[in-house]
C-alpha positions as CSV (number, residue, x, y, z in Angstrom):
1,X,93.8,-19.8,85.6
2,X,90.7,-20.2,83.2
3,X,87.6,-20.1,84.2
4,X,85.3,-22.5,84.1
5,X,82.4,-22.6,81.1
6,X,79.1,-21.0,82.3
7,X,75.7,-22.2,81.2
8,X,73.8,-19.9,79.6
9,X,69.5,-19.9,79.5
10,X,67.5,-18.4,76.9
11,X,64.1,-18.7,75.5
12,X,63.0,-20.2,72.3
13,X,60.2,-18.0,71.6
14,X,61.2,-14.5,73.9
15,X,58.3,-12.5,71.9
16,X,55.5,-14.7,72.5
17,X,52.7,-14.0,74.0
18,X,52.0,-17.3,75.5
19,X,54.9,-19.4,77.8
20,X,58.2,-19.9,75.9
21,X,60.3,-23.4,75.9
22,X,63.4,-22.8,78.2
23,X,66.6,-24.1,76.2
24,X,70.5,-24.3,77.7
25,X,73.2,-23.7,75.9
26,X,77.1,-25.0,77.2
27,X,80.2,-24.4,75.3
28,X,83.3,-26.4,76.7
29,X,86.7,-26.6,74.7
30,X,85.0,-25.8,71.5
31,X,82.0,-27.3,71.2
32,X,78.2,-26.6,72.0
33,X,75.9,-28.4,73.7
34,X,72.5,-27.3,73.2
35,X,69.7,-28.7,75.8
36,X,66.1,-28.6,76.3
37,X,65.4,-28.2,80.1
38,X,61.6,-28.8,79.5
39,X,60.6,-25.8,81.3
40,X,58.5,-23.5,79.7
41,X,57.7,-19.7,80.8
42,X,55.9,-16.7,80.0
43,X,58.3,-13.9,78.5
44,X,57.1,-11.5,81.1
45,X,58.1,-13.2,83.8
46,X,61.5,-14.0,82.6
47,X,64.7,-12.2,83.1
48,X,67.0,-11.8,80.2
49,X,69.9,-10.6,82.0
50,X,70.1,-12.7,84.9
51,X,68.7,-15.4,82.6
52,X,66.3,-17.1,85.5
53,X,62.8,-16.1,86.1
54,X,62.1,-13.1,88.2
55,X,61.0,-14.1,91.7
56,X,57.9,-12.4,92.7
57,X,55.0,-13.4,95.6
58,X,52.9,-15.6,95.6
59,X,54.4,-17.5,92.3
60,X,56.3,-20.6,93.8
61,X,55.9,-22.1,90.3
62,X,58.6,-19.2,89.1
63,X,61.0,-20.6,91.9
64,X,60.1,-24.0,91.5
65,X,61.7,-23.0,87.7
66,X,64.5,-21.2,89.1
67,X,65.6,-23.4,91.3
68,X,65.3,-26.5,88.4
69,X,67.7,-24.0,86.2
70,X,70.5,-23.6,88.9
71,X,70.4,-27.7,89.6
72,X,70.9,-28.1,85.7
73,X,73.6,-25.4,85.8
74,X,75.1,-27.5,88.8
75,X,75.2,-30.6,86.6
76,X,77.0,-29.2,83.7
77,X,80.0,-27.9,86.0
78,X,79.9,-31.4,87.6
79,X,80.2,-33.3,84.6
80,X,82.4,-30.8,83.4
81,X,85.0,-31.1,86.2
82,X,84.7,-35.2,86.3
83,X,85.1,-35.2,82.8
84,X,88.9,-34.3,83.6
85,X,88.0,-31.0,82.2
86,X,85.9,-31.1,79.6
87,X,87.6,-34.7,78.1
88,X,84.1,-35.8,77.3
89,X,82.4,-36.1,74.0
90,X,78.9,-33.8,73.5
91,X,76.9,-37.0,73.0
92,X,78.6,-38.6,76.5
93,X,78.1,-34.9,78.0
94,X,74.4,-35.2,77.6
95,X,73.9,-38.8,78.5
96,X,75.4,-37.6,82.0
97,X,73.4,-34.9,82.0
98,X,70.1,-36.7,81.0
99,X,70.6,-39.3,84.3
100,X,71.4,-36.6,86.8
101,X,68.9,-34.1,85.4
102,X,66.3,-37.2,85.6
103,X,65.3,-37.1,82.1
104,X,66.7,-41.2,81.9
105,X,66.0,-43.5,84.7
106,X,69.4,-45.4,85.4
107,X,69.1,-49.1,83.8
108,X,69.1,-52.4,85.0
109,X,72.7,-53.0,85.0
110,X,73.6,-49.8,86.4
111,X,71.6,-50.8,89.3
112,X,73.5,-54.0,89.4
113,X,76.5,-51.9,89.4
114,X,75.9,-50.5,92.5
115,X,74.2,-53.7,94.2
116,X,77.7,-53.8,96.2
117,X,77.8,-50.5,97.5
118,X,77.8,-49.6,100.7
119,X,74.5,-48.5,102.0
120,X,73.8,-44.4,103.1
121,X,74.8,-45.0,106.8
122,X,77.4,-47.8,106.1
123,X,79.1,-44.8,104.5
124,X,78.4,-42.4,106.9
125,X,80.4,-44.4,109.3
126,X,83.5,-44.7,106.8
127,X,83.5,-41.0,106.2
128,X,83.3,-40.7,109.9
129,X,86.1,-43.1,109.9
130,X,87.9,-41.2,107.1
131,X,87.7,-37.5,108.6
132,X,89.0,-39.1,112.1
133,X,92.2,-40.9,110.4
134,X,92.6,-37.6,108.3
135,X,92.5,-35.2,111.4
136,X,90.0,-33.3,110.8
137,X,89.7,-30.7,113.7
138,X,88.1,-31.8,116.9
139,X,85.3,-29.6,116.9
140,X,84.4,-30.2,113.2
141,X,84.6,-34.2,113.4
142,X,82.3,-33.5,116.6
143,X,79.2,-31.7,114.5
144,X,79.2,-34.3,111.8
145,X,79.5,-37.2,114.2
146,X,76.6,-35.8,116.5
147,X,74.2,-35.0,113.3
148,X,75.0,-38.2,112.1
149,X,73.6,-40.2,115.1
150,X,70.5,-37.8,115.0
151,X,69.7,-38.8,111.4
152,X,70.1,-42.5,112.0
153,X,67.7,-41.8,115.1
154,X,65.5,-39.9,112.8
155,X,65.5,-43.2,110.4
156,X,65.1,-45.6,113.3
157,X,61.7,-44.1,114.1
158,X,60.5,-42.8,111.1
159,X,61.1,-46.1,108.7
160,X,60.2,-49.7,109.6
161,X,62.5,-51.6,111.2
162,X,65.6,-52.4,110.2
163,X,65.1,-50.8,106.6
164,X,66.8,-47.3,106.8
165,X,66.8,-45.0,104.4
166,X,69.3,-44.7,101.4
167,X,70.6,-42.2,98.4
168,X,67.8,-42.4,96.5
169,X,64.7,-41.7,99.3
170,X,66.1,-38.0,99.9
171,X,64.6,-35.3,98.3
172,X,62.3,-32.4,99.2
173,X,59.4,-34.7,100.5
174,X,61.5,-36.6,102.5
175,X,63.1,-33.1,103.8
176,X,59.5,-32.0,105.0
177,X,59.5,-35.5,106.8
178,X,62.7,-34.6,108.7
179,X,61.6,-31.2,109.6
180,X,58.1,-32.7,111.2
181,X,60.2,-34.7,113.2
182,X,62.6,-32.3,114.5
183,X,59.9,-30.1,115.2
184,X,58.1,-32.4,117.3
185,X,61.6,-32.9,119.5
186,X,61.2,-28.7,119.5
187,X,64.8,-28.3,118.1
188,X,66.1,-24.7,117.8
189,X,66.5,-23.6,114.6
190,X,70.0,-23.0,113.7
191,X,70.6,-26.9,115.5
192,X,68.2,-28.5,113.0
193,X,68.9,-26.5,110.0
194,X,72.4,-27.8,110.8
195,X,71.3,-31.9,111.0
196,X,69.6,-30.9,107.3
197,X,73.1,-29.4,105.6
198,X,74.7,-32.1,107.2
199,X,72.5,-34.7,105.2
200,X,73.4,-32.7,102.6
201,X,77.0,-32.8,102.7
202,X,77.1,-36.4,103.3
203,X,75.1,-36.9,100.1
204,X,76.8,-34.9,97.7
205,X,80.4,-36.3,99.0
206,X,78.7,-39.8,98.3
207,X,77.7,-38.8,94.8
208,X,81.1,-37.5,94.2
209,X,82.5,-41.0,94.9
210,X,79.9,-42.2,92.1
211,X,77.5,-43.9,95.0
212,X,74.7,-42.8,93.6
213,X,73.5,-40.1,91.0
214,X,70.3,-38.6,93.2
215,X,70.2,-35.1,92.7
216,X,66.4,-34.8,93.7
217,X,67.6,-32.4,97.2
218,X,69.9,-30.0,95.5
219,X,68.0,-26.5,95.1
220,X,67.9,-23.1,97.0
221,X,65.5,-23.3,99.9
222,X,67.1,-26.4,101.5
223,X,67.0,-25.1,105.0
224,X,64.3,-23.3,106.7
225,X,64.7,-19.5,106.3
226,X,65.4,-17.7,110.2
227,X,63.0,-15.1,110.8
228,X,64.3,-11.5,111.4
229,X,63.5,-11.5,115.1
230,X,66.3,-10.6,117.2
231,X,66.5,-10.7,121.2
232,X,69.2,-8.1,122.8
233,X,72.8,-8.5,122.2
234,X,74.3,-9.7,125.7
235,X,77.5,-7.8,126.7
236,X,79.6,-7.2,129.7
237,X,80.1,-3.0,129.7
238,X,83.3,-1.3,130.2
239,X,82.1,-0.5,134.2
240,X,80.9,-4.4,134.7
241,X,84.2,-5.3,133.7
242,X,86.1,-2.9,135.7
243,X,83.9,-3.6,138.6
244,X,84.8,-7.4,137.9
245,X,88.2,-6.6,138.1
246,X,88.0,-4.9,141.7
247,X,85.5,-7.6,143.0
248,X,87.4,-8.8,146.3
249,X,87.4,-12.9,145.4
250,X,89.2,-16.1,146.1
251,X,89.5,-19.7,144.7
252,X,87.4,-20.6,141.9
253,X,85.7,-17.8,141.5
254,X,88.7,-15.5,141.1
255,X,89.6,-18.0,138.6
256,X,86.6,-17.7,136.7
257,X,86.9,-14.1,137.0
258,X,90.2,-13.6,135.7
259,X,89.5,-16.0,132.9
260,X,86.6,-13.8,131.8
261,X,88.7,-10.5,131.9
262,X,91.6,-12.4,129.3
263,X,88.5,-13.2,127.1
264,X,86.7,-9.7,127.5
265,X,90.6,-8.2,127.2
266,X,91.6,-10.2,123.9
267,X,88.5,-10.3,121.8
268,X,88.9,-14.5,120.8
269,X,87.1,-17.5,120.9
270,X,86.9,-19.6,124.1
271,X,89.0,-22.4,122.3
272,X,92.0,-19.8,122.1
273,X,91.9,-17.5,124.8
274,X,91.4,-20.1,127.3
275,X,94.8,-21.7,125.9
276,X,97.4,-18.4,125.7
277,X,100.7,-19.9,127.0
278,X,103.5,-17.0,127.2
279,X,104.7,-17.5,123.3
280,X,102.0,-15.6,122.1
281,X,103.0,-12.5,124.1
282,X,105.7,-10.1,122.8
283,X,106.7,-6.4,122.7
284,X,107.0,-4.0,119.5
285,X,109.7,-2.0,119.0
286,X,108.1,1.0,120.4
287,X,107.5,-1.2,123.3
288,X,103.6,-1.7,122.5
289,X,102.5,-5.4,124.7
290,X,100.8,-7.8,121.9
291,X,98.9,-10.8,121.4
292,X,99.6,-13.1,118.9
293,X,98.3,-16.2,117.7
294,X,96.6,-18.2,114.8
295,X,93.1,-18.8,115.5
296,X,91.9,-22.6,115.9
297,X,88.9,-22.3,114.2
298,X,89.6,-20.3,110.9
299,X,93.6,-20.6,110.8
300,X,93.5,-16.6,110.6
301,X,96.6,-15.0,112.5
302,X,95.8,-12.4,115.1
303,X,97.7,-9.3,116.9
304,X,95.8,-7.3,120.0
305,X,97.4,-4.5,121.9
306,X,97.2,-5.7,125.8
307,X,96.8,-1.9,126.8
308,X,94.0,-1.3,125.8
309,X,91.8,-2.0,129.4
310,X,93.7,-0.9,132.7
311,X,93.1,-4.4,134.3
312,X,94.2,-6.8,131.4
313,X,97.7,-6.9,132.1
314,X,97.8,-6.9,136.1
315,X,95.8,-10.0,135.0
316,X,97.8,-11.7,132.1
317,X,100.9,-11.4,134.8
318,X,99.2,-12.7,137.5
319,X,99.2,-15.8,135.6
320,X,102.5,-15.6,134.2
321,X,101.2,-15.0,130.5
322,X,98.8,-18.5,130.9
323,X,95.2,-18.9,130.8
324,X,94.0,-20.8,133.6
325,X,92.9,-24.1,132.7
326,X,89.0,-25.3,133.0
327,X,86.7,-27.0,130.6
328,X,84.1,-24.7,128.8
329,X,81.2,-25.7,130.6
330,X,82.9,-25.4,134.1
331,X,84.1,-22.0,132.9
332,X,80.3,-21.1,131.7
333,X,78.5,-22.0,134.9
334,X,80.4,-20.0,136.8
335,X,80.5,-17.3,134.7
336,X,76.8,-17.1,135.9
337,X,77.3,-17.1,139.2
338,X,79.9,-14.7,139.2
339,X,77.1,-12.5,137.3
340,X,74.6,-12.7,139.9
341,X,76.6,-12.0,142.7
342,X,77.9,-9.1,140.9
343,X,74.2,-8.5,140.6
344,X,73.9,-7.7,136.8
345,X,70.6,-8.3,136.9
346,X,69.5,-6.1,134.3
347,X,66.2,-7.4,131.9
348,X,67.3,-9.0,128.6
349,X,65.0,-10.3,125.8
350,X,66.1,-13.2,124.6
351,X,64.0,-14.6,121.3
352,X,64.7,-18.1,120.2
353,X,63.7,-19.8,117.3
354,X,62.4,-23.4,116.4
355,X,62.5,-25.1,113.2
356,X,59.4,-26.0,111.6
357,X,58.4,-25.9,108.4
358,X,58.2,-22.4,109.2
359,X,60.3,-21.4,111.8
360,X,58.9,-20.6,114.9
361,X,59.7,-17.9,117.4
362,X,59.3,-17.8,121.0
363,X,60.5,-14.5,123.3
364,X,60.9,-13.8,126.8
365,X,62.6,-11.7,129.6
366,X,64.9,-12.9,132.0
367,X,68.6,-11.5,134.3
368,X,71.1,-10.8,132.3
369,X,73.5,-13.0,134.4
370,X,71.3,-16.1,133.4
371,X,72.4,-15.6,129.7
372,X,76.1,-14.7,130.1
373,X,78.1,-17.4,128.8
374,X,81.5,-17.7,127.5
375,X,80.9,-16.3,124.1
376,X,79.8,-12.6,126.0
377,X,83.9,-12.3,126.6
378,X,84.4,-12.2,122.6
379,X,80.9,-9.9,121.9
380,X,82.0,-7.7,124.4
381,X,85.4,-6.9,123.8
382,X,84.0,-6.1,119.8
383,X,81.4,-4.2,121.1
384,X,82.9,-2.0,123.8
385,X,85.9,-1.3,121.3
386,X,83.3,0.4,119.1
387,X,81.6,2.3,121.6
388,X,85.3,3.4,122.4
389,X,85.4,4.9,118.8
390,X,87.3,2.8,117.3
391,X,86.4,2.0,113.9
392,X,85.0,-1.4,112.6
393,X,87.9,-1.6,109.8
394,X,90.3,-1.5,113.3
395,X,88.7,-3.9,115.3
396,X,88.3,-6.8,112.7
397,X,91.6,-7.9,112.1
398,X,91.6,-8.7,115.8
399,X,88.5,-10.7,115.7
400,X,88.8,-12.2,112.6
401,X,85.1,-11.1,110.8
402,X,85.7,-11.4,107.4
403,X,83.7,-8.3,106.1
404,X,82.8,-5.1,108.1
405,X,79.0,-6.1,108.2
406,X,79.4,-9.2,109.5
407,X,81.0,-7.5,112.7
408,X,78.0,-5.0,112.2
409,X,75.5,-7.7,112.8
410,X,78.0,-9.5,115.5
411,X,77.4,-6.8,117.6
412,X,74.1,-5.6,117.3
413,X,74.8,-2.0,116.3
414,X,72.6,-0.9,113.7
415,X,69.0,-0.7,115.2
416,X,69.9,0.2,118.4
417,X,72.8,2.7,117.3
418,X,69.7,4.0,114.7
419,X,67.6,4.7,118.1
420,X,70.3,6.0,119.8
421,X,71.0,8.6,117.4
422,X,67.3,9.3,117.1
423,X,66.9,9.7,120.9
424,X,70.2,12.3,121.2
425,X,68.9,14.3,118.4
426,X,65.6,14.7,120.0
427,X,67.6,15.7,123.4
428,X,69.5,18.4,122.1
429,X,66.4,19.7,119.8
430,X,64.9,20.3,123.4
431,X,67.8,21.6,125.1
432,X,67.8,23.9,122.4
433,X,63.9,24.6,122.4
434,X,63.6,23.6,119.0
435,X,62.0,19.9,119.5
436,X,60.1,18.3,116.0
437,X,56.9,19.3,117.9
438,X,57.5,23.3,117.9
439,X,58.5,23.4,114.4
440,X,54.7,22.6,113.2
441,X,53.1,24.8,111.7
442,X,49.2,25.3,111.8
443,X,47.6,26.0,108.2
């Protein structure tokens, strides 16, 4: 398959010693478009390879231009693609570009044009209507319908009545509005970054169905950055498990219990390992028990050995091969009280973070067995098969992580495997009288 054209950025003057016009050039089926962005830059601040201005503190003006360069390389693939490919002449090429770039205001009877369109949330509620009829996985439909009513709330309070906001009122002012106000509801971070891709989403799949032509919140930067502050990664331990598994219990907390050992056993999600049914259990050949299954989520197919922990089976045939059945939230409150009667009270910092225009963080300390939730099953099984020895590259086809760090970080390994390390050096430097301290020398 070819791929598509690139747009390339160079500067008109790149020898000057004052700023330099910024100029695009885009070749498509044999001819060249050549464009004047408007942007102009000093040559020493400008990257010739990468062709986009080289970030450095303190100089938002240099991002501000980045970020203007990669919207205008946006555009020309757009155009490019709903040209049929390219089908477009160089003079019909620019005029697009020139509306969505913002260099033309859209006349009067292109206005008109769209004077029957359906307003931002009238079309909100027939994508809504679309992704339902289309069958869009449950959990999916769920996120955009629930960010969906919190930006209509967000436009009930925030405009006057009965004039909600459309395509054209979104862009990075009005994205600083939206953050003040899920700020002052104290949203966590990840929650209200979410509501702002999903205003996102909604407005690019408008402008792909020629609604409006707004391009004004495209750009890097669109969500608010997390901070690198991290609160202890919450796991059940080989011995909590095992002591789980001998607990003497009866009625719904053995059912909790045992529900929590097939998660901790199997290393899924709570939406598949709370449904196993005996069809996803077989033997190998050499007579090695398995799970298999295609996960819900990410349609990625899954096989787990069932010998790896001594109380997984016993369990799995208790049941006859089938996951008890309880709703997630039933399952994760008593979870928690299976965890503090176990007593596994042991102090965990826990550091969340707000969204703000900066985002905020707040930590604390509490039991572990207040945190423990039904996610710890699937963290747990990752992380205790490391600590086994079993290599990352083994463990992520039966997780599903799509890259080796992104289990790395899943887990929690690096910094405290870092201090670890640190900490059993210095023990045997001691054992061996040979600790950092002896070894200096006075001069």
């Amino acid at each position: 398959m070819a791929k598509l054209p690139k747009p390339r950025f160079n500067l008109k003057s790149p020898k000057s010693q004052k700023a330099s016009l910024i100029f695009m050039i885009f070749r498509y089926r044999g001819k060249k478009l050549q464009y004047s962005t408007g942007l102009n830059i000093h040559p020493e601040d400008w990257d010739k390879t990468a062709q986009r201005p080289i970030i450095q503190s303190k100089r938002k003006d240099l991002f501000t231009i980045k970020r203007e360069l990669d919207d205008l390389a946006s555009y020309c693939l757009d155009i490019f693609i709903e040209s049929d490919y390219g089908a477009i002449s160089l003079e019909g090429f620019k005029s697009q570009l020139d509306l969505k770039s913002g260099k033309v205001v859209p006349t009067e009877t292109s206005k008109e044009s769209n004077s029957n369109r359906p307003s931002f949330f009238e079309f909100v509620e027939l994508e809504l209507a679309e992704m339902k009829a289309a069958n869009m996985k449950r959990g999916s439909y769920k996120i955009f319908k629930r960010h969906a009513a919190i930006l209509k709330e967000f436009a009930a309070e925030q405009f006057p009545k009965g004039q909600l906001f459309d395509y054209e009122d979104v862009d990075w002012d009005f994205r600083l509005k939206l953050i003040d106000w899920l700020t002052s509801r104290n949203v966590q971070l990840a929650y209200g970054n979410k509501t702002l891709k999903m205003l996102r989403q909604f407005l690019d799949r408008a402008r792909r169905k020629k609604l409006h032509i707004n391009a004004d919140y495209h750009g890097a930067g669109w969500v608010v950055s997390q901070k690198k502050a991290k609160g202890q990664t919450v796991v059940l331990t080989v011995d909590e498990l095992q002591q789980l598994s001998e607990m003497k219990l009866s009625g719904h907390l053995a059912k909790i219990r045992d529900i929590c050992l097939i998660g901790a056993g199997t290393g899924q999600r709570f939406s598949d390992f709370s449904r196993y049914m005996p069809d996803n259990f077989y033997q190998t050949m050499s007579g090695i028990p398995l799970l298999s299954m295609i996960s819900t989520k990410t349609d990625t197919p899954t096989k787990v050995p069932l010998n790896i922990f001594p109380w997984l089976l016993p369990v799995l045939e208790k049941h006859d091969y089938k996951t008890p059945i309880i709703s997630m939230q039933k399952f994760n409150d008593g979870i928690k009280e299976l965890a503090k009667l176990a007593e596994f009270n042991e102090r965990i910092l826990v550091v969340e973070q707000y969204i703000g225009r900066r985002a905020r963080v707040e930590k604390y300390h509490v039991k572990k067995y207040e945190v423990i939730s039904s996610h710890v099953c699937r963290r747990s099984f990752a992380t205790n098969l490391y600590r086994m020895g079993y290599r990352l590259s083994q463990i992520m086809p039966m997780t599903g992580h799509a890259t080796e760090s992104q289990l790395r970080q899943y887990i929690g390994i690096d910094n405290e495997q870092n201090a670890e390390e640190i900490g059993l050096m210095i023990l045997q430097q001691r054992k061996q009288g040979n600790s950092p301290s002896s070894r200096l020398k006075v001069i």
